[in-house]
C-alpha positions as CSV (number, residue, x, y, z in Angstrom):
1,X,-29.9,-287.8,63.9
2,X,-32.0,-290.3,61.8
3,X,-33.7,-293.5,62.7
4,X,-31.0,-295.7,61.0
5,X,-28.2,-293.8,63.4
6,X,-29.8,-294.4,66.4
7,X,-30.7,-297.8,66.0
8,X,-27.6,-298.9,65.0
9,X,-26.5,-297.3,68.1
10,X,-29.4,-299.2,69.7
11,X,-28.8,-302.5,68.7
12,X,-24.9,-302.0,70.3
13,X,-25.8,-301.5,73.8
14,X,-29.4,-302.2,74.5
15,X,-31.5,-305.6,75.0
16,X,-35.0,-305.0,74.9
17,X,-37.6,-306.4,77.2
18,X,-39.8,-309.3,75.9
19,X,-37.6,-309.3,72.7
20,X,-36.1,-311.6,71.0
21,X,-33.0,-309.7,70.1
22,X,-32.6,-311.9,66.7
23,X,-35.6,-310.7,65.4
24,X,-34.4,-307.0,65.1
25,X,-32.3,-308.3,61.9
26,X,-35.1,-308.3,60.0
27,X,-37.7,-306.7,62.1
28,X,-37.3,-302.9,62.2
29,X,-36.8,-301.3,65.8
30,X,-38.7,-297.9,65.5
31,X,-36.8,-294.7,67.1
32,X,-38.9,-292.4,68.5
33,X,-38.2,-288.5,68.7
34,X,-41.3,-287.4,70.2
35,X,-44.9,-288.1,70.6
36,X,-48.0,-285.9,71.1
37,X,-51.7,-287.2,72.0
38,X,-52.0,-290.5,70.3
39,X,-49.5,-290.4,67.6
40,X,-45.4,-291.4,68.2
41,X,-43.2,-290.1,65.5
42,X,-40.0,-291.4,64.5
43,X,-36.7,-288.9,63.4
44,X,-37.9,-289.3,59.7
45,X,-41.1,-287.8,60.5
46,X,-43.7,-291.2,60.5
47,X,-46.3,-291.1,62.9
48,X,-47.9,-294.0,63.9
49,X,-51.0,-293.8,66.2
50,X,-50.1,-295.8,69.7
51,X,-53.2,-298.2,69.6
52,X,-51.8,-300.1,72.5
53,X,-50.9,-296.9,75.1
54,X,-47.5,-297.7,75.1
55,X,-48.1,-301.4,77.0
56,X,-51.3,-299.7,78.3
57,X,-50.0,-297.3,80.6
58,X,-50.9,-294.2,78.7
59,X,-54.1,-292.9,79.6
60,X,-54.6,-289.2,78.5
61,X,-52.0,-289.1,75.7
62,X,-48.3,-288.4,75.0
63,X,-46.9,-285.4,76.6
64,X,-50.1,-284.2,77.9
65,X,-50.1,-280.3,78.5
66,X,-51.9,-280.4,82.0
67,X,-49.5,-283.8,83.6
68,X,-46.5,-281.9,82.1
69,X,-47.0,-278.6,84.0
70,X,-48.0,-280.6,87.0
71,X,-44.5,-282.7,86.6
72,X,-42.8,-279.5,86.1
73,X,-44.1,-277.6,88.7
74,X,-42.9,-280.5,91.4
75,X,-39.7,-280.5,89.6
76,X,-39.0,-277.7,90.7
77,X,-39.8,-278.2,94.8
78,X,-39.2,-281.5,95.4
79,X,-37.9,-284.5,93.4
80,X,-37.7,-287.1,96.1
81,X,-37.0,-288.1,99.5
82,X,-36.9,-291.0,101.6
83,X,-40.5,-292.0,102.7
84,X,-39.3,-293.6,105.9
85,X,-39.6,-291.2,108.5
86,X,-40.7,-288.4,106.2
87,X,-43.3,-287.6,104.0
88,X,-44.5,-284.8,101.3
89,X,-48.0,-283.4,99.7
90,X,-48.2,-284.9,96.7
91,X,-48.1,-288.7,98.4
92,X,-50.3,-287.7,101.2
93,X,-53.0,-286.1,98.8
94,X,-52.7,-289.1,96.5
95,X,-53.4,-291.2,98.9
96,X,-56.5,-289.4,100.3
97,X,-57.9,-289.6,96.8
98,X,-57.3,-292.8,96.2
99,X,-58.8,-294.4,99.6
100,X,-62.3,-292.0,98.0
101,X,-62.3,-293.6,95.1
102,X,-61.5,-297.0,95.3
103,X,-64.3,-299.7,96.7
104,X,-65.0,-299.6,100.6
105,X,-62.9,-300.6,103.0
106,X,-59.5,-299.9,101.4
107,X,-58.1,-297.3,103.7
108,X,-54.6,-297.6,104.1
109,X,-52.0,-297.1,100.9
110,X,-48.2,-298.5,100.7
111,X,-46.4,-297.5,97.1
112,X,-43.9,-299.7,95.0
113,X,-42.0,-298.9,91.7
114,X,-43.7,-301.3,89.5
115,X,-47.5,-303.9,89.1
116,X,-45.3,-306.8,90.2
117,X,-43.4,-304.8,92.8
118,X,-46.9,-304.2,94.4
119,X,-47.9,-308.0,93.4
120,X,-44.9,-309.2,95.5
121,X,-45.6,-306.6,98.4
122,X,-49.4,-307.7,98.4
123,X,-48.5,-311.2,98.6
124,X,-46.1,-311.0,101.7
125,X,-48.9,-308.8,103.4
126,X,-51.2,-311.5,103.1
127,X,-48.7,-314.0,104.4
128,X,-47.7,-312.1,107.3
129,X,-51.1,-311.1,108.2
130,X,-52.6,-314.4,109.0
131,X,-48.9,-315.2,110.3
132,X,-49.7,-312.4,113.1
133,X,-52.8,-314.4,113.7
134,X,-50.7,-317.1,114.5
135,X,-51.8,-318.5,111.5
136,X,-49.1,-320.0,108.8
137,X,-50.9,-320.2,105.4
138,X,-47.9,-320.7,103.2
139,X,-50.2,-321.3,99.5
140,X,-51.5,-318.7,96.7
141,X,-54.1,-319.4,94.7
142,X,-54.3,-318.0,90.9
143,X,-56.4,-318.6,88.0
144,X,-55.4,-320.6,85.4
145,X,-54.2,-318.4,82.1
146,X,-53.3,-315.5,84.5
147,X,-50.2,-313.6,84.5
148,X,-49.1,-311.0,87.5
149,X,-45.8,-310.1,86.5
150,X,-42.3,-311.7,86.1
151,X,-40.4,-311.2,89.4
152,X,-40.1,-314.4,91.2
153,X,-43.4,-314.3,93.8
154,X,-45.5,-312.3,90.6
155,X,-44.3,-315.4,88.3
156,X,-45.1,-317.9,90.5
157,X,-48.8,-316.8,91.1
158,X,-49.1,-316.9,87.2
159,X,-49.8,-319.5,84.5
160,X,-49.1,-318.3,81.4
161,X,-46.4,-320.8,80.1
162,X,-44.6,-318.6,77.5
163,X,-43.4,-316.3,80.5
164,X,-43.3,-318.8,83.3
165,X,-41.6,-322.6,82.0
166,X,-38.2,-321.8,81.9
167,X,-38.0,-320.4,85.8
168,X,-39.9,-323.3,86.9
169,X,-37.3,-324.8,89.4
170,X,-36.6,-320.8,91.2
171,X,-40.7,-320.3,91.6
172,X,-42.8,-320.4,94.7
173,X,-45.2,-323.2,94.8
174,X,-48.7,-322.0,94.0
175,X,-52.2,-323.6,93.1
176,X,-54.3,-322.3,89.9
177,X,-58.4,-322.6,90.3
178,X,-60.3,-322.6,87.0
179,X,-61.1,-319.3,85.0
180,X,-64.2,-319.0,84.0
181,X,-63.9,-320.3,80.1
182,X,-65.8,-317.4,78.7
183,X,-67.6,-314.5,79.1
184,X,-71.1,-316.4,80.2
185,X,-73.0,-316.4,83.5
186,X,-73.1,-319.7,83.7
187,X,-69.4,-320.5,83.3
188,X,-68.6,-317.8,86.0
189,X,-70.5,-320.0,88.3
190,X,-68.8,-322.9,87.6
191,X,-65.3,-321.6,88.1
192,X,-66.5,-320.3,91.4
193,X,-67.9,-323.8,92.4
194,X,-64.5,-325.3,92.0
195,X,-62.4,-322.6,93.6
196,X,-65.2,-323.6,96.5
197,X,-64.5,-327.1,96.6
198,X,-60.7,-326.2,96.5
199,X,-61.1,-324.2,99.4
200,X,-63.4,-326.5,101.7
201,X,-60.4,-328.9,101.1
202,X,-57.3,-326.9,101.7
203,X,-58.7,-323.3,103.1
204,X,-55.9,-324.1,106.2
205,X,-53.0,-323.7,103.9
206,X,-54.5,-321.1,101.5
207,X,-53.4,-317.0,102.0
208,X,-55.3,-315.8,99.1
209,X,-56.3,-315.7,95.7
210,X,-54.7,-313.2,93.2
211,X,-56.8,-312.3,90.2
212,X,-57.2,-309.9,87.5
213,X,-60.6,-309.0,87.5
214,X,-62.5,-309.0,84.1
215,X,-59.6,-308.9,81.9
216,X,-56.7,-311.4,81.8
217,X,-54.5,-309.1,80.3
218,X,-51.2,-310.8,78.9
219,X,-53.0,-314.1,79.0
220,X,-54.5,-313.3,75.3
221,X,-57.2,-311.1,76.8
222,X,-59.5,-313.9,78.4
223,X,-62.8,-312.4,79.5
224,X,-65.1,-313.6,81.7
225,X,-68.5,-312.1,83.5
226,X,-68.1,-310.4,86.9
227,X,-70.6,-312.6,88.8
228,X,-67.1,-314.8,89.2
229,X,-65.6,-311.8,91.3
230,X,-69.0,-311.7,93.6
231,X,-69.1,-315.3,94.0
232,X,-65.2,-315.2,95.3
233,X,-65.6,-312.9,97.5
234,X,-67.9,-314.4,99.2
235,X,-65.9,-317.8,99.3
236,X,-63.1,-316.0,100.7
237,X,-64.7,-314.3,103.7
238,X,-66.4,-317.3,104.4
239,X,-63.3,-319.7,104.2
240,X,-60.8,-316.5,105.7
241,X,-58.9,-316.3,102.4
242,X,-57.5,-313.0,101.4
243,X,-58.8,-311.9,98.0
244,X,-56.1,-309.5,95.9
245,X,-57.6,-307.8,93.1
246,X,-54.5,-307.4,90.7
247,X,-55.8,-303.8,89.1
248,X,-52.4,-303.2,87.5
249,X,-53.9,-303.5,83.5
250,X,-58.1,-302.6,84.2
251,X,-57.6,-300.3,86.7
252,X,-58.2,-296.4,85.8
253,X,-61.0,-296.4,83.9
254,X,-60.2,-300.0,81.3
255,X,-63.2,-301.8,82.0
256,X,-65.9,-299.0,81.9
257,X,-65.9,-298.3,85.8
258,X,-63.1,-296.7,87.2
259,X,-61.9,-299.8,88.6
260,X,-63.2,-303.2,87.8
261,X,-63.7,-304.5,91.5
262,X,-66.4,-301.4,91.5
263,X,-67.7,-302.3,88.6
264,X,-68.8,-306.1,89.9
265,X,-69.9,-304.4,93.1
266,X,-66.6,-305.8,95.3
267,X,-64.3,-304.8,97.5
268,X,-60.8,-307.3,97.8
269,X,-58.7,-307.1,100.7
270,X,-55.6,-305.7,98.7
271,X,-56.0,-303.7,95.5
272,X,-53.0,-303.8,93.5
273,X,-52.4,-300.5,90.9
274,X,-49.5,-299.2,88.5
275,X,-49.9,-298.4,85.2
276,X,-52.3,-295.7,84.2
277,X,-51.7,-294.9,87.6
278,X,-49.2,-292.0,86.8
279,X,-51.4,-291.5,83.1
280,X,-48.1,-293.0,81.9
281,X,-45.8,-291.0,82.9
282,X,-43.2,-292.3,85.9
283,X,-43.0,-295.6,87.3
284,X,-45.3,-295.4,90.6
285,X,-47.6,-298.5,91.8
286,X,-49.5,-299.1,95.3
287,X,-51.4,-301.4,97.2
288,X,-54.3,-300.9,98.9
289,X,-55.7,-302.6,102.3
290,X,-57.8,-302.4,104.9
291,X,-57.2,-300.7,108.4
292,X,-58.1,-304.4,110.2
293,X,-55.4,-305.7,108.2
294,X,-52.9,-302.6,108.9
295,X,-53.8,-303.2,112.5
296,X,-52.4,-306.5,112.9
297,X,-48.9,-305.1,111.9
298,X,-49.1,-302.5,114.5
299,X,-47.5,-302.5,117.5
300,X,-44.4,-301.8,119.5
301,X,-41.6,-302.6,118.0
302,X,-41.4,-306.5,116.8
303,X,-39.0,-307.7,114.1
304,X,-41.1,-310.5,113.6
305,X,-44.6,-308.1,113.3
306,X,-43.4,-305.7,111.2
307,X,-43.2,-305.2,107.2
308,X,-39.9,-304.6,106.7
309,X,-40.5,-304.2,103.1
310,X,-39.2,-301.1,101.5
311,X,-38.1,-299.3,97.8
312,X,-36.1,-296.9,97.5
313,X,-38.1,-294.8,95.2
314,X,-41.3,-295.6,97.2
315,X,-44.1,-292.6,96.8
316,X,-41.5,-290.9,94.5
317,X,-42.8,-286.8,94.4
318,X,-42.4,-286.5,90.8
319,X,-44.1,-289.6,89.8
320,X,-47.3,-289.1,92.6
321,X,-47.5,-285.7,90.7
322,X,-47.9,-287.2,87.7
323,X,-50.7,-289.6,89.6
324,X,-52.3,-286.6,91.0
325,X,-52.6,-284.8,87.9
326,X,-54.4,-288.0,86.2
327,X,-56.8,-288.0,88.6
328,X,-57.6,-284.6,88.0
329,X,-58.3,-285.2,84.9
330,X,-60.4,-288.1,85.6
331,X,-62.3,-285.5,88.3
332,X,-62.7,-282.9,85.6
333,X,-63.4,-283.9,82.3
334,X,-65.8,-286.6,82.4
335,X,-63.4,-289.2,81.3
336,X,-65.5,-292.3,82.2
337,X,-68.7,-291.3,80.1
338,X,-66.4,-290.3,77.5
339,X,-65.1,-294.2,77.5
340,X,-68.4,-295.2,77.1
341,X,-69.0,-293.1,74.1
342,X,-65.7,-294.8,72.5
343,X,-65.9,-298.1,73.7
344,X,-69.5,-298.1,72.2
345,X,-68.1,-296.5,68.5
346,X,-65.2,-299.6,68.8
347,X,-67.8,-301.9,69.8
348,X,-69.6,-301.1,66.5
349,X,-66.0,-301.3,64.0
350,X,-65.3,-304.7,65.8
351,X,-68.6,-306.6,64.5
352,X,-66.8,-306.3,60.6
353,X,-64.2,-308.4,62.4
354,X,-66.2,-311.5,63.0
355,X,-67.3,-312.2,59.2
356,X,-63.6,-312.7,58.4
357,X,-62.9,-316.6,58.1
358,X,-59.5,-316.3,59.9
359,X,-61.2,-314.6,63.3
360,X,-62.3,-317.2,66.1
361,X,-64.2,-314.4,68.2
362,X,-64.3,-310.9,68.6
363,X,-64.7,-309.5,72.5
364,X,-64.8,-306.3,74.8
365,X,-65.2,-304.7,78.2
366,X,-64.8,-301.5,78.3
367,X,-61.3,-299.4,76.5
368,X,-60.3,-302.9,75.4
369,X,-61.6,-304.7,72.2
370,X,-60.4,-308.3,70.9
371,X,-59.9,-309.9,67.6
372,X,-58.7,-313.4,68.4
373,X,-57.8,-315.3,65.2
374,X,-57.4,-319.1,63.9
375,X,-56.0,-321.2,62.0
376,X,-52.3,-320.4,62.7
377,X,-49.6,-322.5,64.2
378,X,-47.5,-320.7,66.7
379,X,-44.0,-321.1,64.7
380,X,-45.9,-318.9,62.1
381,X,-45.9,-315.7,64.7
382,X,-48.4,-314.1,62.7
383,X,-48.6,-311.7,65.2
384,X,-45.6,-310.1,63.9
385,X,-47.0,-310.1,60.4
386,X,-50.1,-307.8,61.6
387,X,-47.0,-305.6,63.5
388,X,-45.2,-305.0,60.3
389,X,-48.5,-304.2,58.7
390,X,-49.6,-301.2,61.0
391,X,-46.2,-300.0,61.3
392,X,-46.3,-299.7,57.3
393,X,-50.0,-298.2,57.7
394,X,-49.1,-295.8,60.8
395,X,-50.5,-298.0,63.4
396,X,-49.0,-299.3,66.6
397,X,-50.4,-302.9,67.0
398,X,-49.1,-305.2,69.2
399,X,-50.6,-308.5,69.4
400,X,-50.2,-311.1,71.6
401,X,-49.7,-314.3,69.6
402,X,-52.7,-314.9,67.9
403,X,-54.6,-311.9,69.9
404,X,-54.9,-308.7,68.0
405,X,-56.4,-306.1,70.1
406,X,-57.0,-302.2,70.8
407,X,-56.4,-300.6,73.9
408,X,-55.6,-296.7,73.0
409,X,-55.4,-293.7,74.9
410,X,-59.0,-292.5,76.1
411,X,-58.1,-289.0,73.8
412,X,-58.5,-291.1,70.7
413,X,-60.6,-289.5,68.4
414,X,-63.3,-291.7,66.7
415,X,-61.5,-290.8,63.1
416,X,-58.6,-292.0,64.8
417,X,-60.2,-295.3,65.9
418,X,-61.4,-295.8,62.1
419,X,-57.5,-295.5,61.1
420,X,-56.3,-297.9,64.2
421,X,-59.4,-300.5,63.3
422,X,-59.2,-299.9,59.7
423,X,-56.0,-300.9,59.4
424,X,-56.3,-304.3,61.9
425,X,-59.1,-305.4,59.4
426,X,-57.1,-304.7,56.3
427,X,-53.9,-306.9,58.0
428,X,-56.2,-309.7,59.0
429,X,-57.7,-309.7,55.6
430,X,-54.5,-309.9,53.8
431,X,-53.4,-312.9,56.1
């Protein structure tokens, strides 16, 4: 087998996701044969360090000794089975651990495949919830620039037009509240005061507010200052507006707290997680609520009461395994204080960024660190120029649009952050 083999093979049966298929004339799709800590490596024997986690899922590495064994081990007990009417270890252990370590309050768990999975299942909750109130509050509110997935409910809740124009006429109407416009106090209190005044007007009609706290993760990596996630939640209990914390990108250490809601002091009434949940390994997301919120779905048997809302791979053995073993890593090693350590050394290789005349700004929180650039007219997709450069320099970079940025696996190594940064600079320089 060699990379041109398999991709030709590629190219006859496959269509990539968030591809334009066209490209892959001239663009080269990269087969990979294996992968080990934070280097992929293709059948001709080219590594190329992973500086984005593989869509920033991966937290502890490729084929990570301590997941695998854990994986294994389960393999060979039990893969899967129905989680209606039965249940196993691993889910019930997982879920114990994760009602510890999330914010107060959260105390009930119900798994999904997928973020938007668990973004759709967190919006009907909060539907349904005030609709066993006798309440019907058929509006979701968003931030402007957000982006919660691409099934229909997790499109409709998000504003990022490149993902979200074309569906348009299929999508659920929703209302977008300003996001903060930067990472400043003072403009985290003005988003607040308008999503306010949005409420005192329409608070009847309004479920909840989705958000991603911190981080804005495929809308370019918008920041903004966590006294915007305090101020919310103190709007919604006040106005009874659910507030869902969409964790699916910052959650598991990203923004230098184990979660981001812990790290502005919050607790939302749903907590959505996927990614990093499983340290990249198996498909596996959840939602987390409250037990007043469980309690209004619980009763004798009523059609119309109950959340008839089900996967079939829901709390999948292997892949709560997988999520088990992360967290005992994050138990054991240290991992957070470790991220500070790294996020600190990145914090200190993206100031060289700033004096080139084609950067706008330069940001971070946390594992993530943003070079935004200017000058560059969208048709120009010089994104795709910085892609070819790291791939011909070893580097896995995948920016969005004009948004270069670095979110590795925590195991990076601070020569390896020199070699991911290093070769970001030397592509933005030669622009």
């Amino acid at each position: 087998m060699n990379n041109l083999e398999l991709k030709n093979r590629d190219l006859d049966v496959l269509w990539h996701p968030c591809t334009q298929m066209k490209d892959h004339e001239t663009l080269p799709l990269i087969p990979i044969k294996k992968a080990h800590g934070v280097y992929l490596e293709d059948f001709e024997g080219n590594r190329y360090i992973d500086a984005i986690s593989s869509w920033w899922v991966n937290m502890f590495g490729h084929t990570n000794s301590y997941i695998n064994e854990k994986v294994k081990e389960q393999l060979d007990t039990l893969e899967h089975v129905i989680l209606a009417g039965f249940t196993h270890e691993q889910v019930v252990r997982l879920s114990e651990r994760l009602v510890k370590l999330t914010p107060p309050n959260l105390d009930k768990c119900f798994y999904s495949d997928n973020g938007s999975s668990a973004v759709e299942v967190a919006l009907k909750m909060s539907f349904h919830a005030h609709l066993n109130d006798g309440i019907t509050k058929p509006l979701f509110v968003s931030l402007t620039n957000s982006y919660h997935g691409e099934t229909i409910g997790a499109l409709s809740v998000g504003d990022v037009e490149l993902y979200k124009e074309t569906y348009e006429p299929l999508l659920l109407n929703t209302i977008q509240t300003p996001v903060p416009e930067d990472m400043s106090i003072e403009a985290a209190i003005n988003a607040a005061t308008a999503f306010e005044e949005l409420c005192a007007q329409r608070a009847d009609e309004i479920s909840a507010i989705i958000l991603e706290p911190l981080i804005q993760g495929a809308g370019y990596m918008h920041m903004y200052h966590g006294e915007f996630l305090v101020r919310v939640r103190e709007i919604c209990s006040k106005y009874n507006v659910h507030l869902i914390a969409d964790e699916v990108m910052v959650g598991f250490g990203r923004s230098g707290e184990l979660f981001a809601t812990q790290k502005a002091g919050i607790s939302p009434d749903f907590l959505v997680l996927s990614k990093g949940l499983t340290g990249g390994y198996l498909p596996l997301s959840v939602v987390l609520t409250s037990n007043e919120i469980y309690a209004k779905f619980y009763c004798d048997y009523n059609k119309f009461k109950a959340f008839l809302h089900s996967h079939s791979y829901t709390g999948n053995a292997l892949a709560c395994a997988a999520a088990n073993a992360t967290l005992d890593i994050f138990e054991n090693e240290n991992v957070i204080e470790k991220n500070r350590e790294l996020a600190a050394y990145m914090a200190q290789k993206l100031q060289a960024f700033a004096k080139l005349s084609n950067v706008k700004e330069i940001r971070q929180t946390g594992m993530v660190a943003v070079v935004e650039l200017q000058g560059y007219a969208p048709e120009e997709r010089i994104g795709l120029r910085v892609y070819q450069y790291g791939l011909d320099h070893g580097v896995l970079l995948r920016p969005l649009g004009h948004i270069v940025y670095f979110m590795p696996p925590y195991i990076i190594t601070k020569e390896e952050i020199d070699i991911m940064m290093d070769t970001a600079y030397e592509a933005i320089k030669a622009l």
